[in-house]
C-alpha positions in Angstrom: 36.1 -52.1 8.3 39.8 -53.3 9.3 42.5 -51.2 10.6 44.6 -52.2 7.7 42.9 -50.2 5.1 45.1 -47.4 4.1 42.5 -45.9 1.8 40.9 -44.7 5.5 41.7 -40.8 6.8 44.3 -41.1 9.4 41.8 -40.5 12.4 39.9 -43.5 11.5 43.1 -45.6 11.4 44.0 -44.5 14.5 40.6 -45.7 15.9 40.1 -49.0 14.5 43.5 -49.7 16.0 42.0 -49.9 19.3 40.7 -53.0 20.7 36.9 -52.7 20.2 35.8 -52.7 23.7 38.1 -50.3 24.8 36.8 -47.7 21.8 34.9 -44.3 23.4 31.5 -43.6 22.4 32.8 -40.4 20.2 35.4 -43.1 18.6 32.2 -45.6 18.1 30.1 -42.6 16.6 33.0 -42.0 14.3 33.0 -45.1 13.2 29.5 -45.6 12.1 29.4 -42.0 10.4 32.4 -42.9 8.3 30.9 -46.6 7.5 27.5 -44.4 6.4 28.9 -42.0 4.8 31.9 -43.6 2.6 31.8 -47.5 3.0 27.9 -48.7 2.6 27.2 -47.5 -1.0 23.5 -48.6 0.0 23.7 -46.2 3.1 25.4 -43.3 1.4 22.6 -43.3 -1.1 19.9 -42.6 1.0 22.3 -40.3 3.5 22.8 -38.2 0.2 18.4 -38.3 -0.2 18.0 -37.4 3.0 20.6 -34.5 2.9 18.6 -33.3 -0.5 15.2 -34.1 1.4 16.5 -31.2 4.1 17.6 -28.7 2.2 14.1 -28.9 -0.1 12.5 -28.3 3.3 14.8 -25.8 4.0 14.0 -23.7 0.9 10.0 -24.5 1.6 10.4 -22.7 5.4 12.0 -20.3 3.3 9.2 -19.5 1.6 6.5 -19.9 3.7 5.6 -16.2 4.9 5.6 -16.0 8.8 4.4 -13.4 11.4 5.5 -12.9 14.9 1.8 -13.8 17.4 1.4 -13.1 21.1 0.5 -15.6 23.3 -1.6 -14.9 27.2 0.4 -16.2 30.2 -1.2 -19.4 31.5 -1.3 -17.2 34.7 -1.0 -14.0 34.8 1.5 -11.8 36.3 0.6 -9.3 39.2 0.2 -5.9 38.3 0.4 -3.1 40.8 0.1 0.3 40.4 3.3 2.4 41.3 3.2 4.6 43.5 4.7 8.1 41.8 5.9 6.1 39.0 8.8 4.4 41.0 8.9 0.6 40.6 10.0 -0.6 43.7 6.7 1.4 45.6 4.0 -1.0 44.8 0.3 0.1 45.7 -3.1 -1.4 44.7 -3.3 -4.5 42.6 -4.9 -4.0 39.5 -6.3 -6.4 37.3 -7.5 -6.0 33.1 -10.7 -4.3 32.6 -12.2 -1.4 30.6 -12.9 2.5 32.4 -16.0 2.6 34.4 -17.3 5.2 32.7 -17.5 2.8 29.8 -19.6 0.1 29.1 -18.2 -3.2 31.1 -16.6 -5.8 29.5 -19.2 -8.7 28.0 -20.2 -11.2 30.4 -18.3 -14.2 28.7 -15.3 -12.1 27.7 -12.0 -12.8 29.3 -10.0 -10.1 30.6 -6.9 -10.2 27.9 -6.8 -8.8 24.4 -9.5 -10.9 23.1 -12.3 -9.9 25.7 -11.1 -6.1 24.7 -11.8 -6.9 21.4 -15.2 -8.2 21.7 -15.8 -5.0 24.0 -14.8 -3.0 21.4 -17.6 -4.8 18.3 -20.3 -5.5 21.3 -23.7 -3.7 20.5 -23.4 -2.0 23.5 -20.6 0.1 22.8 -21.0 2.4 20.3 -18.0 4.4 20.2 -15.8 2.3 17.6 -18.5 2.0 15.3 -19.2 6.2 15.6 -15.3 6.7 14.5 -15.0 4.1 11.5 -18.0 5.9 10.4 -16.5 9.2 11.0 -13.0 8.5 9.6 -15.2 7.4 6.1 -17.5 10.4 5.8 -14.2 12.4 6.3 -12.5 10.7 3.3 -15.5 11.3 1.3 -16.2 14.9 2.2 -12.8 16.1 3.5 -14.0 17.0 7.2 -15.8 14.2 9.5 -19.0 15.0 10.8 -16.7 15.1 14.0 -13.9 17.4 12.5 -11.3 16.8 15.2 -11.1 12.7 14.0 -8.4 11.9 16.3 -10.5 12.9 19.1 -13.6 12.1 20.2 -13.5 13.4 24.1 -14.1 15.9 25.6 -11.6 18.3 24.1 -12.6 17.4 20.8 -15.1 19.0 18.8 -19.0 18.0 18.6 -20.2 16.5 15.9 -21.5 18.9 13.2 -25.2 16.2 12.5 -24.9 14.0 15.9 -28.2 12.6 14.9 -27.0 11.7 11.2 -23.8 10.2 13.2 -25.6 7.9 15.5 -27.8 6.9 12.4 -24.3 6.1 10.1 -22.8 3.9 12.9 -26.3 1.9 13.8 -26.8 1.5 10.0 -23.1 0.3 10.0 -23.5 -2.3 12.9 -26.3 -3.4 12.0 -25.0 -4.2 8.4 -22.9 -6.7 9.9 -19.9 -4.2 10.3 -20.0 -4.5 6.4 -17.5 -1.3 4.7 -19.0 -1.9 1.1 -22.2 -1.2 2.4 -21.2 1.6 4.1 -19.4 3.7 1.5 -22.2 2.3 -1.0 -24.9 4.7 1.2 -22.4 7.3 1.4 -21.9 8.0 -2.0 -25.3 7.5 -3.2 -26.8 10.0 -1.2 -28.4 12.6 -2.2 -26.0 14.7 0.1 -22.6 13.7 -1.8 -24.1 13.5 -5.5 -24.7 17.6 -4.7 -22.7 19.9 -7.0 -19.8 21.5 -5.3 -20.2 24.6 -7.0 -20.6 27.6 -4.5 -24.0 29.8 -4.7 -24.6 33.4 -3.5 -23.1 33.9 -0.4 -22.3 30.3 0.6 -18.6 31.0 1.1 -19.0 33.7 3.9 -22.0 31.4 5.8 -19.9 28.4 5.3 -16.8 28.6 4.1 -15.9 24.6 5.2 -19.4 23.5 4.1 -20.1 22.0 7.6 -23.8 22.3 6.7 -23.6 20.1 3.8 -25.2 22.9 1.7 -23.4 21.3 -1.1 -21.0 18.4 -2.0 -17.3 17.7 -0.8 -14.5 19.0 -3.2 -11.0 18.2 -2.4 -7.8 17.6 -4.2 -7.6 12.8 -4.2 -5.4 11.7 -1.8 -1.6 10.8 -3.4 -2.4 6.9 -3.5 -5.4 7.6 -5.7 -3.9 9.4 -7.8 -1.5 7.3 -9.1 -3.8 4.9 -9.0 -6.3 6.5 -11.3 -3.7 7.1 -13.6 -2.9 3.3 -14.1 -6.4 2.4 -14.0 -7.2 4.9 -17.1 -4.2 3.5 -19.1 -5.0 0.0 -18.3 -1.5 -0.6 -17.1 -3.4 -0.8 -13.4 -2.0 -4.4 -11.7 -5.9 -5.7 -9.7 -4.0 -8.6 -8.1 -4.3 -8.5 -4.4 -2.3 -10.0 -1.6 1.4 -10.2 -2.1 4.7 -8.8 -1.5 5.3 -5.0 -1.7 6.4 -3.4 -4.2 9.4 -0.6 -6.0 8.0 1.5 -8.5 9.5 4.0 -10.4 11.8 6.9 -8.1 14.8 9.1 -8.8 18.0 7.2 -8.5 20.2 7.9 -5.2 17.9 9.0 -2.8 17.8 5.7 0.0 21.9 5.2 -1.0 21.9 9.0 -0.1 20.2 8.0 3.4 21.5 5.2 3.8 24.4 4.3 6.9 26.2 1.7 4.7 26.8 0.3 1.9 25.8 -3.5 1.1 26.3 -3.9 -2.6 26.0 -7.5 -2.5 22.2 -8.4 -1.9 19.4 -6.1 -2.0 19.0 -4.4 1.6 16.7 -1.1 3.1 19.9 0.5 2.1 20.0 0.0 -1.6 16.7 1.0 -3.9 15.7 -2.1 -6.3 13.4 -1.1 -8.9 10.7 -3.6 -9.6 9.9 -4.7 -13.1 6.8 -6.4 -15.1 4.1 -6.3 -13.7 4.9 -4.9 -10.2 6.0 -1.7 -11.7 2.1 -1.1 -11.6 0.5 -2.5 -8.7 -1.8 -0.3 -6.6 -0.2 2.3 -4.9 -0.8 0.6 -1.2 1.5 -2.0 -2.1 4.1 0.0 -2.7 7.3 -0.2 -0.1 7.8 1.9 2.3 10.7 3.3 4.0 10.2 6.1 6.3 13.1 7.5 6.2 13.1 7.8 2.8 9.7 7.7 1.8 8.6 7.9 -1.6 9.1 11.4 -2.9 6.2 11.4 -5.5 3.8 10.5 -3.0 5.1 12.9 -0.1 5.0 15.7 -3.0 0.8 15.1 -2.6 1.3 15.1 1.0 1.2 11.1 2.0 2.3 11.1 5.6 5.5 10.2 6.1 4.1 7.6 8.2 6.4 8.5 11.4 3.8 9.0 13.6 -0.1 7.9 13.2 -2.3 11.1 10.6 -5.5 10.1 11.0 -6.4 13.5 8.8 -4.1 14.2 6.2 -2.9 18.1 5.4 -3.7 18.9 1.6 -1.2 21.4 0.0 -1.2 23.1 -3.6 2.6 23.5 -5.0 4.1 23.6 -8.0 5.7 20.4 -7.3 2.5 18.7 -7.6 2.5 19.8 -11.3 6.1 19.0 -12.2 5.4 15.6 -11.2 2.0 15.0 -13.2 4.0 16.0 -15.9 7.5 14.6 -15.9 7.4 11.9 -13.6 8.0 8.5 -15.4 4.8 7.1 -13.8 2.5 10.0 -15.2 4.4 10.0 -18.9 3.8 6.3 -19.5 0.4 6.5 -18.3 0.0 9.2 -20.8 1.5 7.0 -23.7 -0.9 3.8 -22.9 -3.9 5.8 -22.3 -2.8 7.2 -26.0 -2.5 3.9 -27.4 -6.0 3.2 -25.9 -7.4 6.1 -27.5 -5.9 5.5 -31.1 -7.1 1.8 -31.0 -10.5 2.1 -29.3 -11.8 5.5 -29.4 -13.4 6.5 -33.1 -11.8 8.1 -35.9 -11.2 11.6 -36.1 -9.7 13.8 -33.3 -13.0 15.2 -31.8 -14.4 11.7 -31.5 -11.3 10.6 -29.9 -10.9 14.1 -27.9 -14.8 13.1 -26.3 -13.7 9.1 -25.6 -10.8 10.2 -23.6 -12.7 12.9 -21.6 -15.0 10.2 -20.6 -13.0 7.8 -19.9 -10.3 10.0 -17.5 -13.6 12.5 -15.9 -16.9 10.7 -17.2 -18.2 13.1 -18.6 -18.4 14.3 -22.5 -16.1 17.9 -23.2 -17.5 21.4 -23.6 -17.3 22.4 -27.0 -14.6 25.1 -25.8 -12.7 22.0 -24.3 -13.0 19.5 -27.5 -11.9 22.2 -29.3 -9.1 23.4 -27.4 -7.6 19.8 -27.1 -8.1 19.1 -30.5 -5.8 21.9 -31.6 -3.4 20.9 -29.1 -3.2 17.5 -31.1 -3.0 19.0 -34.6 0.3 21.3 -33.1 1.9 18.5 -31.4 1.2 15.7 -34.6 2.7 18.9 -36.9 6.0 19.0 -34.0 6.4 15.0 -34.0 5.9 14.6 -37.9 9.2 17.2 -38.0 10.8 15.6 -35.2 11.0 11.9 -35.3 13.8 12.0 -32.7 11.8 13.5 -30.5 8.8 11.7 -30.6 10.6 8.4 -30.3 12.4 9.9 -27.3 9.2 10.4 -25.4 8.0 6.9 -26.5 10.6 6.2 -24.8 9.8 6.2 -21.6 8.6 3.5 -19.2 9.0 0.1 -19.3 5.4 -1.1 -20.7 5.8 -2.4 -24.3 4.7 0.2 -27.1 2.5 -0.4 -30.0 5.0 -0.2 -32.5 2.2 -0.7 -34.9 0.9 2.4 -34.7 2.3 6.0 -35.8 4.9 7.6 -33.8 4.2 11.0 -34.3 0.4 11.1 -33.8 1.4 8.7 -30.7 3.3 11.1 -29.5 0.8 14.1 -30.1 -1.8 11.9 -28.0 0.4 11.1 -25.0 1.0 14.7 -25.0 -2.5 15.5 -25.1 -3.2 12.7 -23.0 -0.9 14.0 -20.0 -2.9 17.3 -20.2 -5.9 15.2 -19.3 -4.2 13.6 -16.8 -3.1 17.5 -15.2 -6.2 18.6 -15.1 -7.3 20.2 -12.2 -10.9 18.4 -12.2 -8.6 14.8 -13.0 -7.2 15.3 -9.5 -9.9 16.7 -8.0 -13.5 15.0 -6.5 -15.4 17.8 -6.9 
C-alpha cells in the first residue's frame, strides 16, 4: 500500500500519509483491515468464508432448542429466619432440610434440590408414590380413592380403600415407578371392567360410587376427545416430541385480546393456523395461550391453566354439542372417517352401519340402532343426490385431501351419519 493510490477511501489516504512509526495503533489496525478486506485477493477470499462460516453457525444456534437450568452456589448463602417477616430482623439460621415430621433426607443426599428429589423417590417415603397413584385412579374413575387430590393432610379427606391405596403405590414403586404398568393393572381389573349401569337402589346408597359397587362413568376429558376423533378418522398425527402446535379456531379471538398489533412476523398477538400435518397432532401439543385459551377445549372444561386444577370440573351445555357438530375439527373427522367407511367397511349400509359402530364404540349396534342409522343414511344420500351444491359444500371443509374418487352424495350422507357417531353420548362418554 502507498499513499499515492487514489483508488483508497479518503481515511486511508490520510493515514498512509503518516510516517509509519508515528501511525496509532487504531491507524495500524485500519490499515491491515483495509489491506484484508480490499487489497489481498488471497485474504479477502477466506475473510468472505469465514464471514459465511459465522453466519451458518449463526443459523445452527438458531436452531438448536435451548432451556434456561439452575445452577447450586459453590457456597451457599446464609438464610435466617425473619423475625415478623421484616428483613432487616434476622433470627435463627436455617439451613435446607425436609419437616421433621417427615422422613429425613437420605444419608448421601445433599441438601439442595437434588437431595429433595431423591427424598421424594426414596423407599422410605411413601407419600409421592400414594398421590401419582391417586391422581391415576381419579382419571380413571372420576374421584381418587382420596377425593380431595390436592390434599392429602389433615384437612383433606381419608381415603375411601386406604388399604387398596397403600397396595397401588407399593405395587407402583416397586414396578420401578413404571406408569404403563400402572394404568395396565388399573384398567384390567375386575373393579374398572364393571358395568356402570346403576342397580336397585345404588343411587340413594351411593350416589358417587365411592364403594366401587360398579364402574367409573364420566364424560372424556376435552384433550381426549379431540383426540379420539382424529384417531377414528385416521387423520391422528402419532409423532412425538416437537414444537406445539395451531389447530383449527374461530378467527379474531387472540387479535381481539391482544395489546398490539405486530403484523409483520407471527407474535402471541396474532393466531397462525398451522397446516399439513400439524393441523392434527395430539391435542397436548397444541399451543396454549392463557389468556386466550382455546375455546373448543375450554367449552369441555380444560382449565384455563391460570392456576394449577389438579381435578378438573365436568359440565353438560349445549355448547358441547354445537361444537361436536359444527366445529371444523369434528366435521372433517366426520368426512375421513366416512371415506374410511366407504373404502373399508363392506357393502351395503348395515354392514357399513356395524363397521363404524365398532370402530368409534367397539362394540357391534342394537338392531334398533343399525337400523335407525341406516335410515338416516338413505334420507341424507336422497338430500345430497338433489343437492350437489350442498354436498360439495360440506366436502368442503378441512384441509385434509378428499377422495374425489368416490361419490359425493353418498360421501356426504356418511360424514353426516358419521358425525352422529361422533355425538353420541356413549362416543364421549367412558362408561
Amino acid at each position: 500500500m502507498s499513499a499515492s493510490g487514489s483508488s483508497y477511501p479518503a481515511e486511508v489516504r490520510a493515514t498512509l500519509a503518516v510516517p509509519a512509526e508515528q501511525r496509532t495503533a487504531e491507524q495500524q489496525s485500519q490499515l491491515r483491515k483495509h489491506y484484508r478486506e480490499h487489497v489481498s485477493p488471497e485474504i479477502r477470499q477466506l475473510n468472505d468464508q469465514l464471514t459465511a462460516s459465522k453466519q451458518r453457525r449463526t443459523e445452527l444456534h438458531r436452531q438448536i432448542p435451548t432451556a434456561m437450568v439452575m445452577e447450586e452456589l459453590p457456597q451457599p448463602r446464609e438464610t435466617f429466619v425473619r423475625m415478623r417477616g421484616q428483613y432487616d430482623k434476622l433470627g435463627e439460621r436455617v439451613a435446607p432440610t425436609v419437616p421433621a415430621s417427615l422422613p429425613p433426607l437420605p444419608a448421601d443426599a445433599p441438601g439442595n434440590r437434588l437431595g429433595l428429589a431423591r427424598w421424594l423417590v426414596d423407599a422410605e417415603n411413601p407419600l409421592v408414590a400414594r398421590v401419582i397413584v391417586n391422581r391415576y385412579w381419579q382419571m380413571f374413575f372420576g374421584t381418587g380413592l382420596v377425593k380431595t387430590a390436592d390434599d392429602f393432610g389433615s384437612q383433606g379427606e381419608l381415603p375411601s380403600h386406604p388399604e387398596l391405596l397403600d397396595w397401588l403405590a407399593s405395587e407402583f414403586v416397586g414396578s420401578g415407578w413404571d406408569v404403563r404398568h400402572l394404568v395396565r393393572l388399573i384398567v384390567t381389573s375386575a373393579t374398572y371392567r364393571q358395568s356402570s349401569q346403576m342397580l336397585g337402589d345404588d343411587w340413594s346408597h351411593d350416589p358417587e360410587n365411592r364403594l366401587l359397587a360398579r364402574g367409573p362413568r364420566l364424560r372424556l376429558q376435552a384433550e381426549f376427545i379431540r383426540d379420539q376423533a382424529l384417531a377414528v378418522s385416521g387423520l391422528l398425527n402419532r409423532e412425538i416430541g416437537g414444537a406445539s402446535v395451531s389447530p383449527y379456531q374461530p378467527a379474531g379471538l387472540w387479535e381481539e385480546l391482544a395489546s398490539r398489533e405486530d403484523g409483520a412476523n407471527w407474535t402471541a398477538q396474532t393466531y397462525t393456523q398451522s397446516h399439513g400435518a400439524d393441523l392434527y397432532r395430539r391435542t397436548m401439543y397444541t399451543y396454549w395461550k392463557r389468556t386466550s385459551p382455546p375455546p373448543t377445549l375450554v367449552t369441555f372444561d380444560a382449565p384455563d391453566r391460570e392456576t394449577c386444577t389438579v381435578r378438573r370440573a365436568r359440565t353438560n351445555t349445549p355448547l358441547q354439542a354445537l361444537v361436536l357438530m359444527n366445529d371444523p375439527t369434528y366435521v372433517e373427522a366426520s368426512r375421513k372417517l366416512a371415506e374410511r367407511i366407504m373404502i373399508e367397511a363392506p357393502a351395503g349400509a348395515p354392514a357399513r352401519v356395524a363397521w363404524a359402530f365398532r370402530q368409534v364404540l367397539g362394540r357391534q349396534p342394537t338392531a334398533r340402532q343399525s337400523q335407525v342409522l341406516a335410515q338416516l343414511f338413505a334420507e341424507q344420500l336422497a338430500k345430497y343426490q338433489g343437492d350437489r351444491a350442498a354436498a360439495e359444500q360440506l366436502l368442503a371443509v378441512g384441509e385434509a385431501p378428499r377422495n374425489t374418487e368416490l361419490d359425493a352424495a353418498e360421501l356426504a350422507a356418511w360424514s353426516i351419519a358419521s358425525s352422529v357417531l361422533l355425538n353420541l353420548d356413549e362416543t364421549v362418554t367412558k362408561e
